[in-house]
N, CA, C and O atoms as a GROMACS GRO file, in nm:
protein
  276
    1UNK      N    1   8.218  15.102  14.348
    1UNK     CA    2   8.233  14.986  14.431
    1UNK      C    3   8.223  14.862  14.342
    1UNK      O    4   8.133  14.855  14.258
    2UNK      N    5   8.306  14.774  14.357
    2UNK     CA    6   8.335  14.628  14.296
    2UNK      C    7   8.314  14.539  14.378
    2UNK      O    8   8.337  14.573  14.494
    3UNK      N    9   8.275  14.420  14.360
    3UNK     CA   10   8.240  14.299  14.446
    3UNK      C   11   8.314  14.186  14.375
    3UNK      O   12   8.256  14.183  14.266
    4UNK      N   13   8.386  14.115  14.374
    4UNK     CA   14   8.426  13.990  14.319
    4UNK      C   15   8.412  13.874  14.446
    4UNK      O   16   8.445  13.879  14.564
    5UNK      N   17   8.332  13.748  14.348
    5UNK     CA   18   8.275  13.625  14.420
    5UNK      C   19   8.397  13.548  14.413
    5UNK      O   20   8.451  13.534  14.303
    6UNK      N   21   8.472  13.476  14.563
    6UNK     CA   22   8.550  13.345  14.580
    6UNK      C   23   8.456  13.258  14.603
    6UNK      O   24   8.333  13.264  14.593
    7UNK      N   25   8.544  13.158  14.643
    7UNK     CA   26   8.527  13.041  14.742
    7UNK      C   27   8.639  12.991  14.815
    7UNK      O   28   8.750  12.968  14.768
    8UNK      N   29   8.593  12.973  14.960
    8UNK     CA   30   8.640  12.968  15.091
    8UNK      C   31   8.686  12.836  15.045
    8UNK      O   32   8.644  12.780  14.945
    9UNK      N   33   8.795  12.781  15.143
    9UNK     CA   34   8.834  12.642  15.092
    9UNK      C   35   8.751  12.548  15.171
    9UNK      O   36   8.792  12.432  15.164
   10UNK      N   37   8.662  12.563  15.231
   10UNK     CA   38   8.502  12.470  15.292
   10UNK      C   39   8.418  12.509  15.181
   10UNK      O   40   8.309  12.532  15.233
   11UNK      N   41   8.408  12.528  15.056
   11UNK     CA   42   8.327  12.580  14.948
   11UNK      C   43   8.234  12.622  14.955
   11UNK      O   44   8.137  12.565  14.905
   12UNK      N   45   8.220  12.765  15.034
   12UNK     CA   46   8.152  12.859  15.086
   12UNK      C   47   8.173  12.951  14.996
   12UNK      O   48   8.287  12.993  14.978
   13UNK      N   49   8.083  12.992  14.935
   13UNK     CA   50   8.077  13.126  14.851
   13UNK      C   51   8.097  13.239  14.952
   13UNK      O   52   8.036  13.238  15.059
   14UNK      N   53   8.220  13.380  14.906
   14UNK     CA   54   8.255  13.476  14.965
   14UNK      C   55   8.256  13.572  14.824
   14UNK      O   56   8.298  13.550  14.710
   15UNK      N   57   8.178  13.712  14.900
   15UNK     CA   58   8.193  13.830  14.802
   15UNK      C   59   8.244  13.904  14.878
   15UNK      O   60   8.198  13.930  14.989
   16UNK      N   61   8.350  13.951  14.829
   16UNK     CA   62   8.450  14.078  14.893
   16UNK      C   63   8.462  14.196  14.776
   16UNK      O   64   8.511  14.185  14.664
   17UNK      N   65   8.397  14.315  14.841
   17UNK     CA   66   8.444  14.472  14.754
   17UNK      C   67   8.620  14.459  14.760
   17UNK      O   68   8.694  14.422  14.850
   18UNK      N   69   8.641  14.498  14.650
   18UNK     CA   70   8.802  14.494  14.619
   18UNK      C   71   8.822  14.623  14.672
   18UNK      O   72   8.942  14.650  14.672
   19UNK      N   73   8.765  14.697  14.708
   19UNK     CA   74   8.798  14.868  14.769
   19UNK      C   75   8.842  14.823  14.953
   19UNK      O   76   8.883  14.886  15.050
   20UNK      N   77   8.815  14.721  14.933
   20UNK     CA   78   8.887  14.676  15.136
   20UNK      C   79   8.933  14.555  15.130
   20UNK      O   80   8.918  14.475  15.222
   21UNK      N   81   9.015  14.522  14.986
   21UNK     CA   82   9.127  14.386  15.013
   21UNK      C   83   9.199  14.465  15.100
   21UNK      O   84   9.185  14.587  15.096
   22UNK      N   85   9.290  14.403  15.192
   22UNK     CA   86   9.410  14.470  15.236
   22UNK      C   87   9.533  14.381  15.168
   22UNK      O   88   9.626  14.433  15.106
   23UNK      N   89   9.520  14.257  15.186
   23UNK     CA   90   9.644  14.184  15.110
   23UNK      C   91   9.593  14.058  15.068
   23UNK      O   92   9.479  14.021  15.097
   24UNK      N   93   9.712  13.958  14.964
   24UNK     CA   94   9.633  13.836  14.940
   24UNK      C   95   9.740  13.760  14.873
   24UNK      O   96   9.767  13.796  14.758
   25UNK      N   97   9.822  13.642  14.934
   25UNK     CA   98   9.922  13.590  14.935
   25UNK      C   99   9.869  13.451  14.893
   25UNK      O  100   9.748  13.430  14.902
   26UNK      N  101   9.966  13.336  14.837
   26UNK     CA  102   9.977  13.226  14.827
   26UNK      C  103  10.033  13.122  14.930
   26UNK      O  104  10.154  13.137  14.948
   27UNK      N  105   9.973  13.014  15.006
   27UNK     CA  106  10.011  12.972  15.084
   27UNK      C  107  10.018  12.795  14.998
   27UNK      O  108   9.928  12.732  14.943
   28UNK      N  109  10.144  12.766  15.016
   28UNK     CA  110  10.137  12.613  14.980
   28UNK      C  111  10.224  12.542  15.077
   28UNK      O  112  10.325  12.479  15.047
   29UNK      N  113  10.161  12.563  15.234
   29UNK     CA  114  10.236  12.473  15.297
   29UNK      C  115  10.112  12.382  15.358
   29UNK      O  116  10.018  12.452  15.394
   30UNK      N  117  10.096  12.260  15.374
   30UNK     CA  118  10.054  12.182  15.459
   30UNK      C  119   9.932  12.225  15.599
   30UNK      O  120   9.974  12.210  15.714
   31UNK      N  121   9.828  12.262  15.584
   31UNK     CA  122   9.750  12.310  15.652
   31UNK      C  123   9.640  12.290  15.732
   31UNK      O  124   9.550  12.347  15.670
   32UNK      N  125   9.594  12.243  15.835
   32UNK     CA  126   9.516  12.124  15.926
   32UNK      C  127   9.420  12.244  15.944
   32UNK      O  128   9.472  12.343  15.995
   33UNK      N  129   9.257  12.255  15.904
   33UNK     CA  130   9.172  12.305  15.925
   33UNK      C  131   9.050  12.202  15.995
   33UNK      O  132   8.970  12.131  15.933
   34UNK      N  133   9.059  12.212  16.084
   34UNK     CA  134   8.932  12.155  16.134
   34UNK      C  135   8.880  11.962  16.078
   34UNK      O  136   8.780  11.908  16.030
   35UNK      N  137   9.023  11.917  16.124
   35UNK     CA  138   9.035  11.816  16.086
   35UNK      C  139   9.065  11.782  15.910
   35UNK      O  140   9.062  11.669  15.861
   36UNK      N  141   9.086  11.875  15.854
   36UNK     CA  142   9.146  11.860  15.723
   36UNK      C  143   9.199  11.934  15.621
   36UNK      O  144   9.182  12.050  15.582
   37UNK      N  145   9.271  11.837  15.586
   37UNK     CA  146   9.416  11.887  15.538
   37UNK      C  147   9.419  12.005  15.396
   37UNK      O  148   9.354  11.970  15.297
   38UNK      N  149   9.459  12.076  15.392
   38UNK     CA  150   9.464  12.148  15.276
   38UNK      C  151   9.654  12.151  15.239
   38UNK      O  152   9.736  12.153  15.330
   39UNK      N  153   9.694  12.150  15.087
   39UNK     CA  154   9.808  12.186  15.010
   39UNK      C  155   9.810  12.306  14.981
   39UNK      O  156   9.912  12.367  15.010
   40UNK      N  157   9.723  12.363  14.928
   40UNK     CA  158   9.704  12.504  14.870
   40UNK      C  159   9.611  12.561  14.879
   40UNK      O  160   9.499  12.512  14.865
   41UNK      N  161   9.639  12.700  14.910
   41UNK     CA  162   9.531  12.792  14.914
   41UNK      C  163   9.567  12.933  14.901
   41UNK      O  164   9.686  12.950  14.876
   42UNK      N  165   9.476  13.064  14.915
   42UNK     CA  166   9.512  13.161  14.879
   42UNK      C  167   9.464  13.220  15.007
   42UNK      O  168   9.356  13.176  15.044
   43UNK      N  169   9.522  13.313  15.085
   43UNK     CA  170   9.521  13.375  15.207
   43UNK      C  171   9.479  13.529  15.165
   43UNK      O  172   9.556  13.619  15.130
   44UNK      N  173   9.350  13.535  15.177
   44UNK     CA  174   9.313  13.705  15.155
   44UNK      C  175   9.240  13.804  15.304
   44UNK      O  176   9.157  13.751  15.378
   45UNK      N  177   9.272  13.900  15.318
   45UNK     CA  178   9.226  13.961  15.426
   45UNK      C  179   9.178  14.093  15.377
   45UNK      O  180   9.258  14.152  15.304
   46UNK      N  181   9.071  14.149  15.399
   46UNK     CA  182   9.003  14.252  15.416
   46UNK      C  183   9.012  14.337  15.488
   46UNK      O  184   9.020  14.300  15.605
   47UNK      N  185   9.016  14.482  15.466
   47UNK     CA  186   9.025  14.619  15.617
   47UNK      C  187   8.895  14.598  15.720
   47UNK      O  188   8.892  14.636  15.837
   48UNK      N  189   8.747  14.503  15.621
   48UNK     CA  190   8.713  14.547  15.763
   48UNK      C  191   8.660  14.398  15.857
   48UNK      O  192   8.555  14.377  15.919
   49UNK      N  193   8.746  14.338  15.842
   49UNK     CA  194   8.747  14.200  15.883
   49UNK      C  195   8.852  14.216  16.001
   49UNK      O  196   8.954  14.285  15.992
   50UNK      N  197   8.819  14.151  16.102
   50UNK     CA  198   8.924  14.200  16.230
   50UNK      C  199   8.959  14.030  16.252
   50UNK      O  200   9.006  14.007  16.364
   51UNK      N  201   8.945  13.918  16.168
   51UNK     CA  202   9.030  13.792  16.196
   51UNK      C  203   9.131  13.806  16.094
   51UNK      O  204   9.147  13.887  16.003
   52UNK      N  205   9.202  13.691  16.139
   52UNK     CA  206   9.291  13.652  16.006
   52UNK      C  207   9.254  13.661  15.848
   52UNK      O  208   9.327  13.618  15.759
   53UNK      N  209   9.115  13.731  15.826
   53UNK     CA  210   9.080  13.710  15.671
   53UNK      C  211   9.024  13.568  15.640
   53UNK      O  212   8.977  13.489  15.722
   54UNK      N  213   9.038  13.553  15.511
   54UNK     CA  214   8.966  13.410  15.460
   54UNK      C  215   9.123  13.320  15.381
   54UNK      O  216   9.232  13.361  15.343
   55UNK      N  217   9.074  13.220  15.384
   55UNK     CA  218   9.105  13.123  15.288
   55UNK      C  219   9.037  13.076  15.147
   55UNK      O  220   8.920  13.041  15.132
   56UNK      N  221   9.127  13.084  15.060
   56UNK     CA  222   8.979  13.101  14.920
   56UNK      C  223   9.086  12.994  14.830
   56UNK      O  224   9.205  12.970  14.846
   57UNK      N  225   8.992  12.946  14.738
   57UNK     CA  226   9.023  12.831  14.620
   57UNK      C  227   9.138  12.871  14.534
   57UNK      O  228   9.244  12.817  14.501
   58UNK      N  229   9.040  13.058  14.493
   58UNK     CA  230   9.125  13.095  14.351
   58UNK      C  231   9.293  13.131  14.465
   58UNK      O  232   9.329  13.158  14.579
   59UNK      N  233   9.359  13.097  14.290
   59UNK     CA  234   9.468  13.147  14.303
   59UNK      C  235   9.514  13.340  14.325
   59UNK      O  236   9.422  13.422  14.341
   60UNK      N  237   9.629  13.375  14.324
   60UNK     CA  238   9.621  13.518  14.324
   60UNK      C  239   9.596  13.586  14.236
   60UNK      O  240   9.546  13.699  14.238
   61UNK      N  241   9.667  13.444  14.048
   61UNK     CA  242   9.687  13.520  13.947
   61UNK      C  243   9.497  13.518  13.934
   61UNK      O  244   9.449  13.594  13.850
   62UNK      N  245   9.428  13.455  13.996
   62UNK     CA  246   9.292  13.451  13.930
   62UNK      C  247   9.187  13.586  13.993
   62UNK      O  248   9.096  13.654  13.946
   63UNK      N  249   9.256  13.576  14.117
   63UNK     CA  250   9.189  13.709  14.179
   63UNK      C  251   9.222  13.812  14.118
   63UNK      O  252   9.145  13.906  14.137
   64UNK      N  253   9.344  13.839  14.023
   64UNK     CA  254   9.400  13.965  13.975
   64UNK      C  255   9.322  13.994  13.872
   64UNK      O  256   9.303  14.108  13.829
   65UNK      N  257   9.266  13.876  13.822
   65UNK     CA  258   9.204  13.888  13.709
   65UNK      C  259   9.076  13.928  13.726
   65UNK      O  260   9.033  14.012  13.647
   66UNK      N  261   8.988  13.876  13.832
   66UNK     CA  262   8.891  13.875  13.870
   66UNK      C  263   8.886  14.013  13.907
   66UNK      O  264   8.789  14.070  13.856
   67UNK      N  265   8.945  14.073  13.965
   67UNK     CA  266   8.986  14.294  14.021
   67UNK      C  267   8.992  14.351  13.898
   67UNK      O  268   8.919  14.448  13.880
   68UNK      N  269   9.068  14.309  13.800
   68UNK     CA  270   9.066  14.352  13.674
   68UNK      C  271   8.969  14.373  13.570
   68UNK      O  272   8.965  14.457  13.480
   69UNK      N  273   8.869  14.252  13.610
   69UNK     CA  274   8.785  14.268  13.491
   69UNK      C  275   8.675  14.355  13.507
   69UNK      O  276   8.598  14.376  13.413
   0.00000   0.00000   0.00000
């Protein structure tokens, strides 16, 4: 079991086991969270997360790296 540490784009520390990413895409469109605006972010979801997943800082290439190491 692996754990790699993000951050949520409210800069909330998130540890997710890489054994239940399910997917994890790049989003750079224009995004209204709770009164504010985000450009970019990285869209990751987990198997055992039953919302939409999280929103996180790193990029994908950084998460790849981050699974990798």
């Amino acid at each position: 079991m692996k754990f790699i540490r993000l951050t949520s784009i409210d800069g909330e520390v998130i540890v997710v086991n890489v054994d239940n990413i399910g997917h994890f895409y790049p989003s750079k469109v224009d995004t209204i969270i709770s009164g504010t605006k985000y450009k970019e972010f990285t869209n990751i979801t987990v198997t055992t997360h039953n919302n939409s997943g999280f929103r996180v800082t790193e990029t994908v290439d950084e998460i790849m790296k981050l699974i990798n190491n």
